[in-house]
C-alpha positions in Angstrom: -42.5 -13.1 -18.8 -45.9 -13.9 -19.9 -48.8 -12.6 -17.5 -52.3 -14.9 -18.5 -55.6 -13.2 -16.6 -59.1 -14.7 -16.8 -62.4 -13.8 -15.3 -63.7 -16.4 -14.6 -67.1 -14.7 -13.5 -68.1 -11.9 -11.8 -71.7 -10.6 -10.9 -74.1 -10.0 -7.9 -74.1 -13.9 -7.2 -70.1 -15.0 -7.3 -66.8 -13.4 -8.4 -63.1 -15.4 -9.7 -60.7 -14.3 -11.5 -57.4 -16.5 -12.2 -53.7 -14.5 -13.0 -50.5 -16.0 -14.1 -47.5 -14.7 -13.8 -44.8 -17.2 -14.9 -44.8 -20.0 -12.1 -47.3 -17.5 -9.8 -51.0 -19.0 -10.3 -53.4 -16.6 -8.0 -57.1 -16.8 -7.2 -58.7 -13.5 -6.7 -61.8 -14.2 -4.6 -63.7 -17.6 -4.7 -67.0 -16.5 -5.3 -68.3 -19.7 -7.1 -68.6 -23.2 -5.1 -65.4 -25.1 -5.1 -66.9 -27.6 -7.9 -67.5 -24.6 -10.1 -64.5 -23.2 -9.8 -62.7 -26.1 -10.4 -64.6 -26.5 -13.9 -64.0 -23.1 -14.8 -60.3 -23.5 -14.0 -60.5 -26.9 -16.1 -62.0 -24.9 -19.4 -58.5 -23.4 -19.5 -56.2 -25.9 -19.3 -55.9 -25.3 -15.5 -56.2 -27.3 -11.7 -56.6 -25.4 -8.4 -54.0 -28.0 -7.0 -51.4 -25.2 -8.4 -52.7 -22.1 -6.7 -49.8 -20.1 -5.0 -52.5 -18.4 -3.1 -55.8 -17.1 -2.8 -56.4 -13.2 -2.4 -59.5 -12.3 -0.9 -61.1 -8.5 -1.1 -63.9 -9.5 1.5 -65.8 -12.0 3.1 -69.1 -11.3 1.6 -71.0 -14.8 0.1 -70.3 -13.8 -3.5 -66.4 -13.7 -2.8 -66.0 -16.9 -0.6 -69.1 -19.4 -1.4 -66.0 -21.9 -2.2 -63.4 -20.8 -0.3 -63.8 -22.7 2.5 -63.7 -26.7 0.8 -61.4 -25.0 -2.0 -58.7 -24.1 0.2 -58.8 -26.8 2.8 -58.8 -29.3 -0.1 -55.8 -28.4 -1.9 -53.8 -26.4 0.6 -53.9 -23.1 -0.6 -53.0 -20.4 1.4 -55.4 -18.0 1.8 -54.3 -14.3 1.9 -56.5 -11.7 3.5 -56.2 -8.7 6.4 -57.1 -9.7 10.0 -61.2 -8.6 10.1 -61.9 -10.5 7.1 -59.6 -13.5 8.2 -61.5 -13.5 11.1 -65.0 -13.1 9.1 -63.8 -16.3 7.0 -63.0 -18.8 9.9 -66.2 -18.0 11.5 -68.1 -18.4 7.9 -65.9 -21.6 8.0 -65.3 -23.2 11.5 -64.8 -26.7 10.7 -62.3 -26.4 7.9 -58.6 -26.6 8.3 -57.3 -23.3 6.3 -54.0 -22.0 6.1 -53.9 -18.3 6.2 -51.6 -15.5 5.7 -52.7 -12.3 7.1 -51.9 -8.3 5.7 -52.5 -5.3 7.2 -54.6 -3.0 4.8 -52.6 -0.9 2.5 -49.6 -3.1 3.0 -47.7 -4.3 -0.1 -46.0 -7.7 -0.2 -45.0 -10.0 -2.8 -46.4 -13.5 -3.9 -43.6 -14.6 -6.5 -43.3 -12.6 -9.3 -46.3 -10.4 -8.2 -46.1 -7.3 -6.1 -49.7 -7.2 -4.8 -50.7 -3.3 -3.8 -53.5 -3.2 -1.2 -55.8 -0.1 -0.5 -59.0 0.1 2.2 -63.0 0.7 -0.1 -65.6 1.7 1.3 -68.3 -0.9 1.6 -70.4 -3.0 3.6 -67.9 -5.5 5.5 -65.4 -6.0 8.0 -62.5 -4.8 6.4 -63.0 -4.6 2.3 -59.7 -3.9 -0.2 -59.5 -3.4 -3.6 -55.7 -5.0 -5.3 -53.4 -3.4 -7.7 -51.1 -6.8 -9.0 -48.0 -5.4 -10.3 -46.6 -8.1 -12.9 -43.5 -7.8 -15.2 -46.2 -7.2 -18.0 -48.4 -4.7 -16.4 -50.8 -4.1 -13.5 -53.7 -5.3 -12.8 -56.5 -3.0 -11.1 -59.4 -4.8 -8.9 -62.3 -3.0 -7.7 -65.4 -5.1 -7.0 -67.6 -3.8 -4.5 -67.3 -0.1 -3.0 -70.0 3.0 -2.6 -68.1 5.5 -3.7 -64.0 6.8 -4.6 -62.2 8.1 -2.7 -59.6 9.9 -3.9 -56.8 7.4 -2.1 -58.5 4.5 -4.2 -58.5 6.5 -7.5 -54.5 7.1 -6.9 -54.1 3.6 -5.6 -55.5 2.1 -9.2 -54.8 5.1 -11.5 -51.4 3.3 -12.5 -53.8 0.1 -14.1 -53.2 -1.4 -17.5 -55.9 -3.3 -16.9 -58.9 -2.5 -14.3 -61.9 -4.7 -13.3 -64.1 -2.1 -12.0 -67.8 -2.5 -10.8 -70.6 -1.5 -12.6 -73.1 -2.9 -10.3 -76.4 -1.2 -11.4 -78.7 1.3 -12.8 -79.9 4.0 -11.1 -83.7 3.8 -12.7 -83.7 0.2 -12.7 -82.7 0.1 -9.0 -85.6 2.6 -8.1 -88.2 1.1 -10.1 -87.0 -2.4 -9.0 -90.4 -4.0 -6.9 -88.3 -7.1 -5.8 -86.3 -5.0 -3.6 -87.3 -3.7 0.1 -86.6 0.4 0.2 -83.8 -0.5 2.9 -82.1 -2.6 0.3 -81.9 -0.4 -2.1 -81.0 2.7 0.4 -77.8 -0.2 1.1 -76.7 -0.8 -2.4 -77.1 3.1 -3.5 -75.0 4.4 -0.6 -71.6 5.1 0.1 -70.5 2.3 1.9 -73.0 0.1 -1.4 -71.8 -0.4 -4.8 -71.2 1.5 -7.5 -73.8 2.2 -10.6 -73.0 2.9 -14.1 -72.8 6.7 -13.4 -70.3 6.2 -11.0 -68.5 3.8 -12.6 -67.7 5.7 -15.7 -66.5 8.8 -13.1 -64.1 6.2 -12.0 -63.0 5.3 -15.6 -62.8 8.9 -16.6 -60.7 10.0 -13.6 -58.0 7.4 -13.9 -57.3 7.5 -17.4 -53.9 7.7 -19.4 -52.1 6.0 -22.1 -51.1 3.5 -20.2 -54.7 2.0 -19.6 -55.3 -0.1 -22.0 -58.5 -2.4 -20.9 -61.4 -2.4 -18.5 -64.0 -5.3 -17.5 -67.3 -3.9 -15.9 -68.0 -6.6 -13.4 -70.5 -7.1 -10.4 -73.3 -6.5 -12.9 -77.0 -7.5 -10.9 -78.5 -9.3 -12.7 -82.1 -7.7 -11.5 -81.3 -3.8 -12.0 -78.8 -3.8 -15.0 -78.6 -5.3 -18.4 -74.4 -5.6 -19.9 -76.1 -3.0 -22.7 -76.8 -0.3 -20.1 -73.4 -0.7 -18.3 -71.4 -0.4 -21.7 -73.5 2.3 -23.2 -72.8 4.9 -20.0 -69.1 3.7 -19.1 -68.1 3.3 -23.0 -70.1 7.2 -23.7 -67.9 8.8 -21.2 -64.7 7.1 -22.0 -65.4 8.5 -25.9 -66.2 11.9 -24.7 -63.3 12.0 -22.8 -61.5 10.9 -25.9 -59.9 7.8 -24.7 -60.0 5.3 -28.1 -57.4 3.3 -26.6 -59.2 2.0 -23.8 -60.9 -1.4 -24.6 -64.2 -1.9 -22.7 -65.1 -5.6 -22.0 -68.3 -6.8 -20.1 -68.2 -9.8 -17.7 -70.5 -12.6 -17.1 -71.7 -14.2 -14.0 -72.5 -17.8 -15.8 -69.2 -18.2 -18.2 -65.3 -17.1 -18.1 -63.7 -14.3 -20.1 -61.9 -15.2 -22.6 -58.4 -15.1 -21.1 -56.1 -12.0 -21.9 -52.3 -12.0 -22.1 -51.0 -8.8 -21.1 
């Protein structure tokens, strides 16, 4: 069965991706208004009218901006635990959504994907990171956490592929003037996001033969440049010796090109 996946962006200011698994067509997060993800859909051959479902890690603005029109408008169930359901009808009061609610670290099944969900420590009601079990391969998501627990590093060690955060660099965080202390205290702490460093401890500690590809996503767009991100993940992943892992950046403004697993 042919498994399609396509970012179809991911950065400080919204986060998409699309997977396809035979007659299974899943949004992950609707960071992006409902317009743009419709366009983004559209540059490959696809219409959010055919959505099975829409998984959601958390209810922050750069994971739901479109959720709201996206999902009222076509009918899409939206799948997501109880904090962050509750998070999303607030953030959304006046639309009509149909919802389906998990408990965190439950696993269920949406067609012919097995979706694995695990708790990540950050800044929300109730944040998750995915592991999408296809016929193909699995499919690793985490977008926004402070830190790795060892629970989360199990939960996504059996990835083929893994979109993991690589939100920002240390120096450029500390020399950033844009940013109050207090904000940057937030981003750099456990409950924040993760920086390059951390990052390529996460790539290094979940690697086997088996892992095959991994997108650095959530990049800011102040305090790190695609460059730096690569540079630090892709030195530790050739010290550790792992030549088989293909290291991909991703980019707020335009879709991935999309990968068939």
């Amino acid at each position: 069965m042919a498994v399609h996946f396509t970012i179809l962006g991911s950065g400080s200011g919204g986060n998409c991706a699309y997977l396809e698994v035979g007659e299974t067509r899943l949004l992950i997060d609707a960071g992006f208004s409902a317009k743009q993800i419709r366009e983004r859909l559209a540059s490959i051959g696809r219409v959010p009218e055919g959505l099975t479902g829409i998984l959601i890690t958390h209810e922050h603005g750069d994971h739901i901006k479109g959720l709201g029109t996206l999902a009222e408008k076509t009918g899409t169930r939206i799948y997501a635990n109880r904090f962050t359901h509750e998070a999303i009808r607030r953030e959304f009061s006046s639309a009509r959504l149909d919802t389906a609610t998990f408990e965190t670290g439950a696993t269920f099944t949406l067609g012919d994907v097995e979706v694995r969900t695990f708790n990540v420590p950050h800044d929300a009601a109730d944040p998750v990171g995915f592991l999408l079990a296809t016929p193909a391969g699995n499919i690793g998501f985490l977008t926004d956490l402070g830190h790795a627990t060892k629970l989360i590093l199990e939960r996504v060690k059996p990835s083929n592929l893994l979109v993991l955060e690589a939100n920002y660099d240390v120096k450029l965080l500390q020399d950033d003037t844009r940013r109050p202390w207090s904000t940057k205290q937030r981003i750099a702490s456990r409950h924040g996001h993760l920086s390059n460093h951390a990052a390529s401890e996460v790539a290094t500690a979940i690697l086997h033969d088996g892992l095959r590809r991994i997108y650095l996503g959530h990049l800011s767009r102040d305090c790190n440049t695609p460059e730096l991100a690569r540079k630090t993940v892709g030195a530790a992943l050739e010290a550790a010796g792992a030549n088989h892992v293909q290291l991909e950046n991703t980019s707020q403004d335009t879709p991935c090109p999309t990968v068939t697993l």
